[in-house]
C-alpha positions, -999 to 999 in steps of 0.1 A, spaced: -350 -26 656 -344 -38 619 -361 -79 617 -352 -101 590 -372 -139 584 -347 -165 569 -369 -192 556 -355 -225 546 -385 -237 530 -393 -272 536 -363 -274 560 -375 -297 587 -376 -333 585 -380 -371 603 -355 -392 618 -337 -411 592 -322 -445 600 -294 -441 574 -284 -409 594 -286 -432 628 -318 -417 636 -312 -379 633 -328 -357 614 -307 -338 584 -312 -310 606 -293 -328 636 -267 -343 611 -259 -315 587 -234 -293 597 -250 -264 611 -225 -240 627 -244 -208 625 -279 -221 632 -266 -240 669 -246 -208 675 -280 -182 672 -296 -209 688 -270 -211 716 -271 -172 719 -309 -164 710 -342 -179 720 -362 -209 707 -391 -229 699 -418 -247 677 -443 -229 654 -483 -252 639 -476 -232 610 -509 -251 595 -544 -240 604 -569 -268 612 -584 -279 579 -558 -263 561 -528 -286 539 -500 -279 544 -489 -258 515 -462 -235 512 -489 -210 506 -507 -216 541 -478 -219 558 -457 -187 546 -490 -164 546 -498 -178 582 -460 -169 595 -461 -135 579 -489 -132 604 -520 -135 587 -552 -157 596 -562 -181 572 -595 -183 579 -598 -151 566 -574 -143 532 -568 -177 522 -580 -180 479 -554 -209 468 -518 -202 458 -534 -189 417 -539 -160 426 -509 -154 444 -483 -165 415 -509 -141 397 -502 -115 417 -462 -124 412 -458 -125 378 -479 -93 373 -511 -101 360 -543 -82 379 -566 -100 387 -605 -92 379 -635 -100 403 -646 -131 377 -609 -150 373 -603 -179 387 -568 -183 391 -548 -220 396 -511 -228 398 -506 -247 366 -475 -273 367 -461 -289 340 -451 -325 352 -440 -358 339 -461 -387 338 -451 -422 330 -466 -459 331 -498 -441 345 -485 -422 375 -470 -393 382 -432 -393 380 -422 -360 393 -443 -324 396 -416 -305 376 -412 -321 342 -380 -327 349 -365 -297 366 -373 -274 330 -356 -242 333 -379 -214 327 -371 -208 290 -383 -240 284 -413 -240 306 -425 -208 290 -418 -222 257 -441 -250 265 -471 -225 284 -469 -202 250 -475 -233 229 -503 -244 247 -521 -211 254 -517 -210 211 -534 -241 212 -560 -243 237 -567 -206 249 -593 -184 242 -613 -154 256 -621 -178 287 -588 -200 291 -552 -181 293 -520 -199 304 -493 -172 316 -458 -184 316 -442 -181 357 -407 -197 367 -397 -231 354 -425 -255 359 -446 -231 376 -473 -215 358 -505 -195 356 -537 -212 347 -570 -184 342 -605 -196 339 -625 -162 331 -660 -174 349 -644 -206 369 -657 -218 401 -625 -224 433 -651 -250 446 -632 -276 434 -609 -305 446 -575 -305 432 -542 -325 442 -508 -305 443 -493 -329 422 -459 -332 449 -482 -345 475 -488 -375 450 -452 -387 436 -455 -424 423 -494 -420 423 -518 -432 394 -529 -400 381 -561 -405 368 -579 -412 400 -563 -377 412 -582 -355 383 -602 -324 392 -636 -330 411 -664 -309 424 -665 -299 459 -700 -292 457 -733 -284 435 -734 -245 444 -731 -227 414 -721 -188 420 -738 -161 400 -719 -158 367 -698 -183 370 -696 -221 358 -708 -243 381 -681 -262 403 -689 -299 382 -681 -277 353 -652 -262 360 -636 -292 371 -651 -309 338 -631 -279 316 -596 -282 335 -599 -323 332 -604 -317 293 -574 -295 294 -550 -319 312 -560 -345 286 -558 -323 256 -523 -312 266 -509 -345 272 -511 -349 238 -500 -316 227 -470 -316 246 -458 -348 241 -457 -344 201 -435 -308 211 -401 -302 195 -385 -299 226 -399 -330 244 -391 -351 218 -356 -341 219 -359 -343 256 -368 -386 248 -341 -388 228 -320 -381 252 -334 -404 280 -350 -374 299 -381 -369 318 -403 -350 295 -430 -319 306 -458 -346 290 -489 -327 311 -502 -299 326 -516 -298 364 -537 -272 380 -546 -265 411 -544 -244 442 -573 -225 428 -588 -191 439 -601 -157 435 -585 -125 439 -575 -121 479 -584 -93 502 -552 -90 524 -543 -61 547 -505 -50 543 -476 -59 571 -474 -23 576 -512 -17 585 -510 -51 609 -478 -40 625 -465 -4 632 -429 -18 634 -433 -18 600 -428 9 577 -415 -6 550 -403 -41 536 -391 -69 514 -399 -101 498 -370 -121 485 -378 -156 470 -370 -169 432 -405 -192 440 -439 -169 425 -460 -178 452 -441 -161 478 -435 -132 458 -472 -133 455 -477 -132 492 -451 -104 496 -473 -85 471 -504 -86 487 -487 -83 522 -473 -47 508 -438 -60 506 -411 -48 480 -403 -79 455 -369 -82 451 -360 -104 420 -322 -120 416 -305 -131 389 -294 -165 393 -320 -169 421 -338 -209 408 -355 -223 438 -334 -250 435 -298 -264 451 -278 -245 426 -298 -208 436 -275 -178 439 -268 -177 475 -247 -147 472 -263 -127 454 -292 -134 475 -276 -124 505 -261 -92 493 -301 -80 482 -313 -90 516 -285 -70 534 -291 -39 507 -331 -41 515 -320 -44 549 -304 -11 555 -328 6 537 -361 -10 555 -376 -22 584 -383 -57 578 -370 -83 548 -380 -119 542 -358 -143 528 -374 -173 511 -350 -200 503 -373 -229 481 -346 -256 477 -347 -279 507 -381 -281 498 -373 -293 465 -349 -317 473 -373 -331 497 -399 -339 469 -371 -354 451 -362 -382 475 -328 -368 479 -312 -372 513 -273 -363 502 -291 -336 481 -312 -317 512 -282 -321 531 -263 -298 508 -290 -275 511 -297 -273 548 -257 -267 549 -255 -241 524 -284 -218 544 -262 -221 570 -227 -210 555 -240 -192 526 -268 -173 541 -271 -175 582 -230 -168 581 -226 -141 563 -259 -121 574 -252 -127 612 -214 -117 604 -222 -90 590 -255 -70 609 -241 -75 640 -215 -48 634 -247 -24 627 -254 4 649 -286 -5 647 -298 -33 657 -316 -63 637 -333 -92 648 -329 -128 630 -354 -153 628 -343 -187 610 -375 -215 603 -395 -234 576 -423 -235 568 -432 -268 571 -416 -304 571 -408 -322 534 -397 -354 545 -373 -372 518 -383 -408 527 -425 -393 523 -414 -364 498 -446 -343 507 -456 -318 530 -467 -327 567 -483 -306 590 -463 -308 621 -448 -281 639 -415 -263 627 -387 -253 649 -370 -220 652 -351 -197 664 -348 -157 671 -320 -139 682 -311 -99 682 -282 -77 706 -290 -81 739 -315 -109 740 -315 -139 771 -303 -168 757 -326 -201 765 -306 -230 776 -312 -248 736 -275 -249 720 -286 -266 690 -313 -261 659 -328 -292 656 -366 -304 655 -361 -324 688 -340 -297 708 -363 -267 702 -387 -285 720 -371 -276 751 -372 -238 741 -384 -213 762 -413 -201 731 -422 -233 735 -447 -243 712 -467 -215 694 -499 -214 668 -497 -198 633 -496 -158 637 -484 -156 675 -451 -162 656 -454 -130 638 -472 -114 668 -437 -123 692 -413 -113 666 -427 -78 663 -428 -74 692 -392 -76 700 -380 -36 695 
């Protein structure tokens, strides 16, 4: 049996009072979700490991089956891994952001939604200005970049900047976990010293840019900082194929560089799509018809959707409704509709990864519901794919890799 993961990341949510108390998962309108719930099995998944945040990078590399306590380096050195740059034993490797601040806080994590032209325009001009044999910034996707300290320490404290929307940002700058300084490396004080002299230099670089200033101009939010974080050296991961013998061979599709990342190490394909942004306006379709191709050729694909998550940061309640809905008809439809005339059989699984609640807009680390259905399965008695109704699944609730342990095992 063929199994393909449809991820809307950041799906989940709270009750709502302008929705009457649903969730947008309850409210949206959800046809092909309630009808694999209605025909497959259900549940909730902790996708977040005790002292763990609730990142998209925990939570995807823990449902992909792997223990955190073991692989976990930050989400740097994944988007390294992504975007093509090898690692060597001495990098340190953080997600850098570029993000708009204004009257002292921070006003969004994505300097206002940059397409990835622009963002790389930006990381070019800074790595002009302030890198060196030591400091490289690498353009990613949009506002998502690559930050490399030759000789940094990952004992540091960082804040992802969308965990703190509307927060001062100066109290949030880089600290030092600890006073253990590795061999050949800077000590953790001074590695956190070096990346808060980099967020202050490029405030000032970036606001005097061309393209920023045109940005002001015309009343937009400009990329007016830097932010790194999610630090880390270079990962030891076994592949999905060496964990799981059902697997011989498989694919990561996602337009976000952290989950291509994780498909890397986990041994997966990376399939790239034109169009693909991470955001509401992401090409479904084209998505869909790459998942379906890797599908007939592989044993296992995993579909990463990013923009519920997105919307979620944002605030935007009409906005992650629209996304939510378009998984369902412009994903769930027309891979159910079409796999189920296969010969051979595939298995669906439908979840995120964690909750992004639009009236918090940040991660929580509660559990996720979802679903699983293949031919032939025994239907539970949940007909719908909400938070509040998988609780009455017959998975009940499960812990971090057990997803991936149940879903492989399903033949």
């Amino acid at each position: 049996m063929k199994h393909i993961i449809i991820l809307g990341d950041g799906m989940a949510d709270h009750p709502v009072e302008r929705l009457g108390g649903k969730t947008l998962l309850q409210y949206a309108d959800t046809p092909y979700m309630d009808l694999l719930a209605r025909k497959g099995k259900t549940g909730r998944l902790m996708t977040i490991p005790d002292g763990f945040h609730p990142g998209s990078e925990v939570a995807n590399t823990s449902i992909l089956g792997y223990d955190l306590n073991k692989v976990y380096e930050g989400r740097g050195p994944l988007e390294a891994a992504s975007i093509g740059y090898n690692m060597s034993p001495e990098d340190l490797a953080l997600r850098c952001n570029l993000i708009t601040l204004s009257d002292g806080i921070i006003k969004n994590h994505h300097g206002g939604h940059l397409t990835t032209e622009e963002g790389t325009t930006l990381i070019k001009y800074l790595n002009e200005k302030l890198g060196n044999e030591y400091i490289q910034f690498i353009p990613g996707i949009q506002y998502r970049h690559l930050l490399i300290i030759k000789g940094g320490s990952k004992h540091i404290i960082c804040a992802p900047p969308h965990d703190h929307p509307n927060e001062a940002w100066k109290p949030l700058l880089i600290k030092a976990e600890n006073e253990n300084k590795e061999d050949g490396r800077l000590s953790p004080q001074e590695t956190a010293n070096l990346l808060n002299e980099l967020i202050i230099k490029s405030q000032e670089l970036l606001t005097a840019h061309p393209f920023n200033l045109q940005q002001k101009d015309k009343q937009n939010d400009i990329a007016n900082s830097i932010w790194p974080w999610g630090g880390g050296y270079r990962p030891q991961m076994r592949t999905l194929s060496e964990m799981f013998p059902q697997i011989h061979s498989g694919s990561v599709i996602s337009a976000v560089d952290l989950i291509r990342g994780i498909g890397y190490y986990a041994g997966l394909e990376i399939i790239k799509v034109k169009g693909a942004t991470g955001l509401a306006n992401t090409n479904y379709e084209g998505k869909v018809e790459a998942a379906l191709k890797q599908l007939r050729e592989k044993d296992f694909v995993f579909l990463h959707i990013e923009a519920s998550d997105e919307a979620g940061h944002d605030g935007d309640l009409q906005l992650k409704l629209q996304t939510i809905e378009n998984l369902d008809h412009r994903a769930v439809e027309p891979i159910y509709n079409e796999v189920k005339k296969w010969d051979e059989p595939v298995c669906i699984a439908v979840l995120p990864d964690h909750p992004t609640p639009v009236e918090i807009r940040t991660h929580v680390k509660e559990p996720v519901p979802f679903l699983i259905w293949h031919p032939g399965i025994t239907p539970d008695n949940v007909t719908q794919y909400d938070e509040t109704s998988c609780i009455r699944g017959e998975y009940g609730l499960i812990y971090l890799q057990e997803f991936m342990h149940s879903l492989m095992e399903i033949k």
